[in-house]
LOVEX-844392 format. One record per atom (N, C-alpha, C, O): residue number from 1; atom name; z, y, x. Coordinates in Angstrom, 3 decimals. Example, Ala and Ser with C-alpha at 12.3 -4.5 7.8 and 13.67 -1.06 7.14 Angstrom:
2
milo n = 1 atom = N c3 = 7.800 c2 = -5.690 c1 = 13.190 $
milo n = 1 atom = CA c3 = 7.800 c2 = -4.500 c1 = 12.300 $
milo n = 1 atom = C c3 = 7.800 c2 = -3.300 c1 = 13.200 $
milo n = 1 atom = O c3 = 8.465 c2 = -3.319 c1 = 14.236 $
milo n = 2 atom = N c3 = 7.080 c2 = -2.250 c1 = 12.850 $
milo n = 2 atom = CA c3 = 7.140 c2 = -1.060 c1 = 13.670 $
milo n = 2 atom = C c3 = 7.870 c2 = 0.030 c1 = 12.900 $
milo n = 2 atom = O c3 = 8.039 c2 = 1.138 c1 = 13.409 $
END
This chain:
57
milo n = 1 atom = N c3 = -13.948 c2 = -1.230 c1 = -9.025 $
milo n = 1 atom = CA c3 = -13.656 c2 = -2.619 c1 = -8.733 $
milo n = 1 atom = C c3 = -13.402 c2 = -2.829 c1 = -7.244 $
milo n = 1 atom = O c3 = -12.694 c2 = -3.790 c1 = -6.940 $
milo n = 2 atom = N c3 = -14.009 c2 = -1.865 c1 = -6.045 $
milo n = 2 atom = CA c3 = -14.355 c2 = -2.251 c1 = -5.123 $
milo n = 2 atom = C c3 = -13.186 c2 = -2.179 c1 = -4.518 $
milo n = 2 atom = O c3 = -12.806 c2 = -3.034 c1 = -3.718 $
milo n = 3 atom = N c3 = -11.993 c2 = -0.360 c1 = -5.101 $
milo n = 3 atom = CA c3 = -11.048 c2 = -0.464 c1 = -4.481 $
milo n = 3 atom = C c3 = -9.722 c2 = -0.859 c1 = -5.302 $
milo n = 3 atom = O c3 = -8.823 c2 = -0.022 c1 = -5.382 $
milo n = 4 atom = N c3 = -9.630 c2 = -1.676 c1 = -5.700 $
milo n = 4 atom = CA c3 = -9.339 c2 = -2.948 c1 = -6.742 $
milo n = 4 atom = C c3 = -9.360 c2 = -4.193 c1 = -6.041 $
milo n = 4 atom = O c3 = -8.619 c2 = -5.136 c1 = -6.319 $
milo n = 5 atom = N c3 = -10.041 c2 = -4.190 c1 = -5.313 $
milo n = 5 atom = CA c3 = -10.023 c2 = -5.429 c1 = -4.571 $
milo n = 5 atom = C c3 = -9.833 c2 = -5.196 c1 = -3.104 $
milo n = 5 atom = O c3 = -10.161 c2 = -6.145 c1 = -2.393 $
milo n = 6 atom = N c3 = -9.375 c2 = -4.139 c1 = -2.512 $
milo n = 6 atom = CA c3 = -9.276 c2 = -4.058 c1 = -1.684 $
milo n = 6 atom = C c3 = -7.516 c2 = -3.528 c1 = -1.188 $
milo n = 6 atom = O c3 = -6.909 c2 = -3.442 c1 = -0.121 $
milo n = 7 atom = N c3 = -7.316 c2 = -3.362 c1 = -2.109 $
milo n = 7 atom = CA c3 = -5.550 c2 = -2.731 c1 = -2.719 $
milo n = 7 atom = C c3 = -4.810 c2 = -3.935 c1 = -2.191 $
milo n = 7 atom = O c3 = -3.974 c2 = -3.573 c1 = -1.364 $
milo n = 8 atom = N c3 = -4.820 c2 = -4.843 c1 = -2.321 $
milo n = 8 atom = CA c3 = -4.132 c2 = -5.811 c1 = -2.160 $
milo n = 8 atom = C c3 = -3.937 c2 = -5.872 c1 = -0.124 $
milo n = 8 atom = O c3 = -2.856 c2 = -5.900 c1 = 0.463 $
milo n = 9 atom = N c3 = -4.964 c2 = -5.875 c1 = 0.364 $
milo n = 9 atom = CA c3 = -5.350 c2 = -6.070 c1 = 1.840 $
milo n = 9 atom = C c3 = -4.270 c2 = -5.198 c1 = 2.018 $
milo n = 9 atom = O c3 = -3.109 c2 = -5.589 c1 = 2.137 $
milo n = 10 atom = N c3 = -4.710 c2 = -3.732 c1 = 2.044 $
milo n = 10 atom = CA c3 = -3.952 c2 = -2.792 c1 = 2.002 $
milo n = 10 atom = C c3 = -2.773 c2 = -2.621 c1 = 2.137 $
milo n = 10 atom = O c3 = -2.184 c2 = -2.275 c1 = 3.161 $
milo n = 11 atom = N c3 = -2.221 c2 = -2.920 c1 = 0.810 $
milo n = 11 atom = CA c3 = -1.058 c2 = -3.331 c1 = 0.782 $
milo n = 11 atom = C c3 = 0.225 c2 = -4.031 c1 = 1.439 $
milo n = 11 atom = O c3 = 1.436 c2 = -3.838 c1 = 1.546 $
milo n = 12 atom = N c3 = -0.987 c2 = -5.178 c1 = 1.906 $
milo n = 12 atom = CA c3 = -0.548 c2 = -6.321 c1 = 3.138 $
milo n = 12 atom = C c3 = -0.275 c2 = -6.112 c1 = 4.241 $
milo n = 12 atom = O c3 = 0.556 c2 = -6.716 c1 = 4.920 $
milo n = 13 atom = N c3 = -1.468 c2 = -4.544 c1 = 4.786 $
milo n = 13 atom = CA c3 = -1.208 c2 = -4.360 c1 = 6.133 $
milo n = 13 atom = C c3 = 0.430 c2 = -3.381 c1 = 6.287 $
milo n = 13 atom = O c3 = 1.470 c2 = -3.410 c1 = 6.944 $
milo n = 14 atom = N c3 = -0.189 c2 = -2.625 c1 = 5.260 $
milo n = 14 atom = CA c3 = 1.140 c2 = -1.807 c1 = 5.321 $
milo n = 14 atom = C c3 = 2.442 c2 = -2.115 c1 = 4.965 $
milo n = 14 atom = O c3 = 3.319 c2 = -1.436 c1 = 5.499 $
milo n = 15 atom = N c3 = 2.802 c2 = -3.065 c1 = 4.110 $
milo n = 15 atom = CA c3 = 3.813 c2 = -4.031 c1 = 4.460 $
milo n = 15 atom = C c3 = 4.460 c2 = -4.467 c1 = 5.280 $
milo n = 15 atom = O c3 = 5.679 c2 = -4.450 c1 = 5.454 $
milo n = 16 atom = N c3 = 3.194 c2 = -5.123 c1 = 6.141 $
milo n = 16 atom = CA c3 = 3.473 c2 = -5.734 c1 = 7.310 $
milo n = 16 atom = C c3 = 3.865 c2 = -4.557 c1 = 8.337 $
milo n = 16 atom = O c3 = 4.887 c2 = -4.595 c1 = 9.023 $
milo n = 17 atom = N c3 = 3.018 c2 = -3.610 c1 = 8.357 $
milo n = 17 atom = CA c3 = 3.975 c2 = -2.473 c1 = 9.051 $
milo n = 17 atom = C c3 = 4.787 c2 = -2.274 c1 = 9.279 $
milo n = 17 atom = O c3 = 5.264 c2 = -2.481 c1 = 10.395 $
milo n = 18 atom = N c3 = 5.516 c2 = -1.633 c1 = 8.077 $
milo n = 18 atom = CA c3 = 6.668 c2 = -1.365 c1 = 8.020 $
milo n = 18 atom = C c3 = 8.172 c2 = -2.257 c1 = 8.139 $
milo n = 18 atom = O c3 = 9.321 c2 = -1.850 c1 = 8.313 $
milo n = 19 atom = N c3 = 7.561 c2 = -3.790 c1 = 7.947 $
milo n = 19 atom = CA c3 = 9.195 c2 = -4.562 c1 = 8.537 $
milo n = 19 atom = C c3 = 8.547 c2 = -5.017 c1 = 9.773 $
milo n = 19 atom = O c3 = 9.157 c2 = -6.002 c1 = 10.189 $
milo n = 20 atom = N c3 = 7.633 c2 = -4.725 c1 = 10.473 $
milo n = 20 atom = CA c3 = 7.631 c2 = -5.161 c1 = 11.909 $
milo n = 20 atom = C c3 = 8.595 c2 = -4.293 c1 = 12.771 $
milo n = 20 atom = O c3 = 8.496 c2 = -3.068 c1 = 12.847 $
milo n = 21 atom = N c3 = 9.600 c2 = -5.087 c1 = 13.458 $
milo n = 21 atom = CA c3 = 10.887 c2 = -4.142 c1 = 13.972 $
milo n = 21 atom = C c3 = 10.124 c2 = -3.231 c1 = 15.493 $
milo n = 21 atom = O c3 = 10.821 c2 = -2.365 c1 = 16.021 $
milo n = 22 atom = N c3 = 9.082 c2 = -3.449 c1 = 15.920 $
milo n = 22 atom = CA c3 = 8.432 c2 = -2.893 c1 = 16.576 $
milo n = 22 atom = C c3 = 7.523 c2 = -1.334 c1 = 16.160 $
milo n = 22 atom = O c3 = 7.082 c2 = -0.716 c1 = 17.129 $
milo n = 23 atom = N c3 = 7.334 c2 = -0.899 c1 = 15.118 $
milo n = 23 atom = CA c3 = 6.786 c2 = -0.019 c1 = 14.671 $
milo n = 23 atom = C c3 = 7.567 c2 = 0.902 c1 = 14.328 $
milo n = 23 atom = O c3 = 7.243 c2 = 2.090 c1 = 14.311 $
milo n = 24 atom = N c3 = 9.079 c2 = 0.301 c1 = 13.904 $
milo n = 24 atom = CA c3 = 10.109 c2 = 0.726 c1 = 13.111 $
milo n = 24 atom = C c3 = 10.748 c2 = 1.129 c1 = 14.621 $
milo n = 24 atom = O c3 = 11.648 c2 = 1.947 c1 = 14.426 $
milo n = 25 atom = N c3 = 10.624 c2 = 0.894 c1 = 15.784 $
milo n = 25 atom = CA c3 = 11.687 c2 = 1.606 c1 = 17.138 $
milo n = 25 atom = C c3 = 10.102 c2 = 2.535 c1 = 17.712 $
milo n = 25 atom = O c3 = 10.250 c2 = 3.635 c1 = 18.244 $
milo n = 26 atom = N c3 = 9.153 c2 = 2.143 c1 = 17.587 $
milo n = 26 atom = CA c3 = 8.419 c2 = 3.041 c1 = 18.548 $
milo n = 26 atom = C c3 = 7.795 c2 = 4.309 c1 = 17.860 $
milo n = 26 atom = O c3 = 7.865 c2 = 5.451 c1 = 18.313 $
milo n = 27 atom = N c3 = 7.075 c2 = 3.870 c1 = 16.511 $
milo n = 27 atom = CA c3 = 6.552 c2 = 4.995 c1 = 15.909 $
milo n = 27 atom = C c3 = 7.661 c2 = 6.070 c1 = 15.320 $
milo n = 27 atom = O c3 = 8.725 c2 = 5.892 c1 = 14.727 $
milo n = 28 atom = N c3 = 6.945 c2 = 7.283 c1 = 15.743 $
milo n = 28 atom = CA c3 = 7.773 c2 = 8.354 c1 = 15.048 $
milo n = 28 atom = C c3 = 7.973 c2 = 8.591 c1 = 13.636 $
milo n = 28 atom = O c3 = 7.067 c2 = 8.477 c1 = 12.811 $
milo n = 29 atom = N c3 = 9.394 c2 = 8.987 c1 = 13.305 $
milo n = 29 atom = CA c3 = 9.584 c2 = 9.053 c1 = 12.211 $
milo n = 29 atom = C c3 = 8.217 c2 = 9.653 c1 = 10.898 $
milo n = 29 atom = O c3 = 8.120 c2 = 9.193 c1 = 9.760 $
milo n = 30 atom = N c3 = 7.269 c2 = 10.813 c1 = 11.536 $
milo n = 30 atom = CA c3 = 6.612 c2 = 10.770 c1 = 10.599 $
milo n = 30 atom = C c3 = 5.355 c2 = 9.621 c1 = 10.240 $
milo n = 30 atom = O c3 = 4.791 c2 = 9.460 c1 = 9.158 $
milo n = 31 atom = N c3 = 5.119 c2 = 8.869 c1 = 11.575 $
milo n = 31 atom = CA c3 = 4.500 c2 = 7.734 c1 = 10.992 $
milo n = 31 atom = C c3 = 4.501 c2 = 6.687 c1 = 10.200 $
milo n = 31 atom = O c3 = 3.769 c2 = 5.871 c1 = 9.640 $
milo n = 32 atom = N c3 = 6.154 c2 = 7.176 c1 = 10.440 $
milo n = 32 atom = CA c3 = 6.825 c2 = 5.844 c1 = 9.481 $
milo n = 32 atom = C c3 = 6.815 c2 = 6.406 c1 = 8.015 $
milo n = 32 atom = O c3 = 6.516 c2 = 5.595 c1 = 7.139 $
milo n = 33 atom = N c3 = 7.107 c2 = 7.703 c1 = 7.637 $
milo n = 33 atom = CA c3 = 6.936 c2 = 8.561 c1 = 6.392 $
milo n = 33 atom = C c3 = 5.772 c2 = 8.118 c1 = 6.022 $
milo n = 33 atom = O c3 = 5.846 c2 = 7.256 c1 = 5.147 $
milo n = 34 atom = N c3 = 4.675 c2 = 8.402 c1 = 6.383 $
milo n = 34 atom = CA c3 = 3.137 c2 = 8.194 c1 = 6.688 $
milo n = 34 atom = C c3 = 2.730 c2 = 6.985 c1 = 5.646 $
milo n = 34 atom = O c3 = 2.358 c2 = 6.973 c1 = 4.473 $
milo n = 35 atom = N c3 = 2.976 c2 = 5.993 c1 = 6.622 $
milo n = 35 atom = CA c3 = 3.055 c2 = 4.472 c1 = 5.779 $
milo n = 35 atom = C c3 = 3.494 c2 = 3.964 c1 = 4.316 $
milo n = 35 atom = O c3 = 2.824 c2 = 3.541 c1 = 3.374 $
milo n = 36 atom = N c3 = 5.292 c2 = 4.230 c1 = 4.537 $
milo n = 36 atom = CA c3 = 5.438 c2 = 4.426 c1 = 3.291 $
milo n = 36 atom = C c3 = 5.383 c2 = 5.102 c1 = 2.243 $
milo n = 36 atom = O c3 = 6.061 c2 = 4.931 c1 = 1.230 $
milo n = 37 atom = N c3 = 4.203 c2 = 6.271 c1 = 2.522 $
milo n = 37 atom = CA c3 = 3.783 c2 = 6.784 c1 = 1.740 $
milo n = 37 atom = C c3 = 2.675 c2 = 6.735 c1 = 1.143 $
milo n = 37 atom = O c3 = 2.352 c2 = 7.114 c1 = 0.018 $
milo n = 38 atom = N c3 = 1.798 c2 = 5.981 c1 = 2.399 $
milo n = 38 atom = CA c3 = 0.480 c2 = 5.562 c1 = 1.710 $
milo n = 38 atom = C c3 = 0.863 c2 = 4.230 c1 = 0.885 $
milo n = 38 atom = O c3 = 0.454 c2 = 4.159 c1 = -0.274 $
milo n = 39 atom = N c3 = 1.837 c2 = 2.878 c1 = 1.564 $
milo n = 39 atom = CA c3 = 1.928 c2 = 1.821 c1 = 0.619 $
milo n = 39 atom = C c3 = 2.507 c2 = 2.306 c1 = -0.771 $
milo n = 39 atom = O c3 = 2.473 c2 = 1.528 c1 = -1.724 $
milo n = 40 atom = N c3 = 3.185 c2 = 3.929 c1 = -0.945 $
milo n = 40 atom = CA c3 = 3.745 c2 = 3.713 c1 = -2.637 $
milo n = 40 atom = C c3 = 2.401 c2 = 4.057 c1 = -3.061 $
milo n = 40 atom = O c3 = 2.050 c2 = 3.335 c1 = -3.994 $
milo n = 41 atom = N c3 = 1.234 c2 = 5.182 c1 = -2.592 $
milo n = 41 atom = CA c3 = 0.185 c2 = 5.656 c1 = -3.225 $
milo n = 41 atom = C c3 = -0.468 c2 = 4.494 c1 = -3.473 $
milo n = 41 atom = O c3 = -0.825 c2 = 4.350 c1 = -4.642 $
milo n = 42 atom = N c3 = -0.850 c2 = 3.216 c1 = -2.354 $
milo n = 42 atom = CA c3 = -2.018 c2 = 2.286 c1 = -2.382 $
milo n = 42 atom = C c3 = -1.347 c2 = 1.379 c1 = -3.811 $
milo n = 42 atom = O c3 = -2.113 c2 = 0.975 c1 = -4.686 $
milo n = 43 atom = N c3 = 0.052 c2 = 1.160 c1 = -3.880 $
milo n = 43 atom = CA c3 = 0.651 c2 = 0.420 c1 = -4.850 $
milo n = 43 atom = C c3 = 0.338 c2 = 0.816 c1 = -6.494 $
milo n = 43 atom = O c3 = 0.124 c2 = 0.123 c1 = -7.489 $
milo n = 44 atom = N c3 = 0.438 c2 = 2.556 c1 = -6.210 $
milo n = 44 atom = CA c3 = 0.540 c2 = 2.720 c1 = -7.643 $
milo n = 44 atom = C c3 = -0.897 c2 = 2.854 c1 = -7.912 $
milo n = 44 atom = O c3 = -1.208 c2 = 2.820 c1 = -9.103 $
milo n = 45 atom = N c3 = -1.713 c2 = 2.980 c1 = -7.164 $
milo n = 45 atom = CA c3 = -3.523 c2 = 3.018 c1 = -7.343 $
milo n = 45 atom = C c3 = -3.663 c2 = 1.214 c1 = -8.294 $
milo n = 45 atom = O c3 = -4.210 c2 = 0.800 c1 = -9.317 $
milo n = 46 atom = N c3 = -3.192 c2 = 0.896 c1 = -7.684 $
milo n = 46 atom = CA c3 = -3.689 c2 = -0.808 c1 = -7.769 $
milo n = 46 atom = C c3 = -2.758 c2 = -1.005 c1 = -9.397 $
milo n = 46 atom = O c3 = -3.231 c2 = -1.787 c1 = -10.222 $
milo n = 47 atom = N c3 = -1.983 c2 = -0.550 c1 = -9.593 $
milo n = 47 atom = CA c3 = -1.184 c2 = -0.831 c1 = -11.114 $
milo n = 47 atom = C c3 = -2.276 c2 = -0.178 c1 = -11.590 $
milo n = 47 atom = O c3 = -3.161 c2 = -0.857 c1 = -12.111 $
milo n = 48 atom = N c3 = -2.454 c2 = 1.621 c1 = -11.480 $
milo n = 48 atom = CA c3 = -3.579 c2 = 2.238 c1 = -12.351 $
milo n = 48 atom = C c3 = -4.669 c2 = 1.211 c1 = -12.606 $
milo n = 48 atom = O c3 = -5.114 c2 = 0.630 c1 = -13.596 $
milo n = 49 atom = N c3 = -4.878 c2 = 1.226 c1 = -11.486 $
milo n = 49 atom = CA c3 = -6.841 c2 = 0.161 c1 = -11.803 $
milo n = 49 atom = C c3 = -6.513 c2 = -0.783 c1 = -12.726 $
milo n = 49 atom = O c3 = -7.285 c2 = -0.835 c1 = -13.683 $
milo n = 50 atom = N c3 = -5.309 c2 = -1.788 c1 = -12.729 $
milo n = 50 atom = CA c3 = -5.443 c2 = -3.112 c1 = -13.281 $
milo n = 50 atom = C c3 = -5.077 c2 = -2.420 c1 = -14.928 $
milo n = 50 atom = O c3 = -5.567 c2 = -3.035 c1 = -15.876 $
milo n = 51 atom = N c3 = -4.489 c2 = -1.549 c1 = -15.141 $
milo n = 51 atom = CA c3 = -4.421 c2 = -1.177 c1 = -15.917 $
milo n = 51 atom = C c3 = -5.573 c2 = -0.608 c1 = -16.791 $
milo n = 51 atom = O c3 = -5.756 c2 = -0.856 c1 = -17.983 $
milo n = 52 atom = N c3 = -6.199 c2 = 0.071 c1 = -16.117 $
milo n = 52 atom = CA c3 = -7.759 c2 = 0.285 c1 = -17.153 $
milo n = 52 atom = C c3 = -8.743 c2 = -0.764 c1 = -16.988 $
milo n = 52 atom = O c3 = -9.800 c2 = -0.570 c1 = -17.589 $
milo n = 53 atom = N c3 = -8.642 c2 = -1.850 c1 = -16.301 $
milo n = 53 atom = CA c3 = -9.218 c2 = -2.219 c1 = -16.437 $
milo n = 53 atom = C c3 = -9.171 c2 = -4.254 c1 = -17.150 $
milo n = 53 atom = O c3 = -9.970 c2 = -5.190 c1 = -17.154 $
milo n = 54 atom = N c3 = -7.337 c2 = -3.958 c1 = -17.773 $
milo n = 54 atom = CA c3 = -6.963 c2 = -4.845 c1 = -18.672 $
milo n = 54 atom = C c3 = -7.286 c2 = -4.648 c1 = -19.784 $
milo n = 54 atom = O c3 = -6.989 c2 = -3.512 c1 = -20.153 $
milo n = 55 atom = N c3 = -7.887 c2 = -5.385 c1 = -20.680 $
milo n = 55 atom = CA c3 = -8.648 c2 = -5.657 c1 = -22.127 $
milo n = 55 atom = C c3 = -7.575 c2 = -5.223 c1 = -22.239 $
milo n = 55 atom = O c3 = -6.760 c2 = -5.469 c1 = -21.350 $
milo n = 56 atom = N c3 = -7.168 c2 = -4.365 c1 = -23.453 $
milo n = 56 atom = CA c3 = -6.137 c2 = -4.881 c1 = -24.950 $
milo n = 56 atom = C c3 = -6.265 c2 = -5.895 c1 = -26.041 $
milo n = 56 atom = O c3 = -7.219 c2 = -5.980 c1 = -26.814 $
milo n = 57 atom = N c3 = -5.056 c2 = -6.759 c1 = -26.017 $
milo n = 57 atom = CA c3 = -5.023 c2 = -7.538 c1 = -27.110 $
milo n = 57 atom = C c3 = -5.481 c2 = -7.010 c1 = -28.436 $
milo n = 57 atom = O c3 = -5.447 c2 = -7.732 c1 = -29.433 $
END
């Protein structure tokens, strides 16, 4: 639950990361890899969770 609820934050920061046009001219390309690689992992964590942890009809 804990990181279920914390996915979202997450999400937000690294978002915000990545279209800040400042991160996007200074950080090096692998930081930028970096990011969007943790926001697809933090993304698809947060589908998994909601997913086991949606009742079935």
């Amino acid at each position: 639950m804990r990181r279920l609820a914390r996915a979202p934050e997450q999400i937000g920061r690294l978002s915000g990361r990545l279209v800040d046009p400042g991160f996007a001219t200074r950080a090096p390309a692998a930081a930028q890899d970096k990011a969007r690689a943790d926001l697809a992992a933090n993304e698809a964590e947060a589908r998994r969770l909601e997913v086991l942890l949606d009742p079935a009809p």
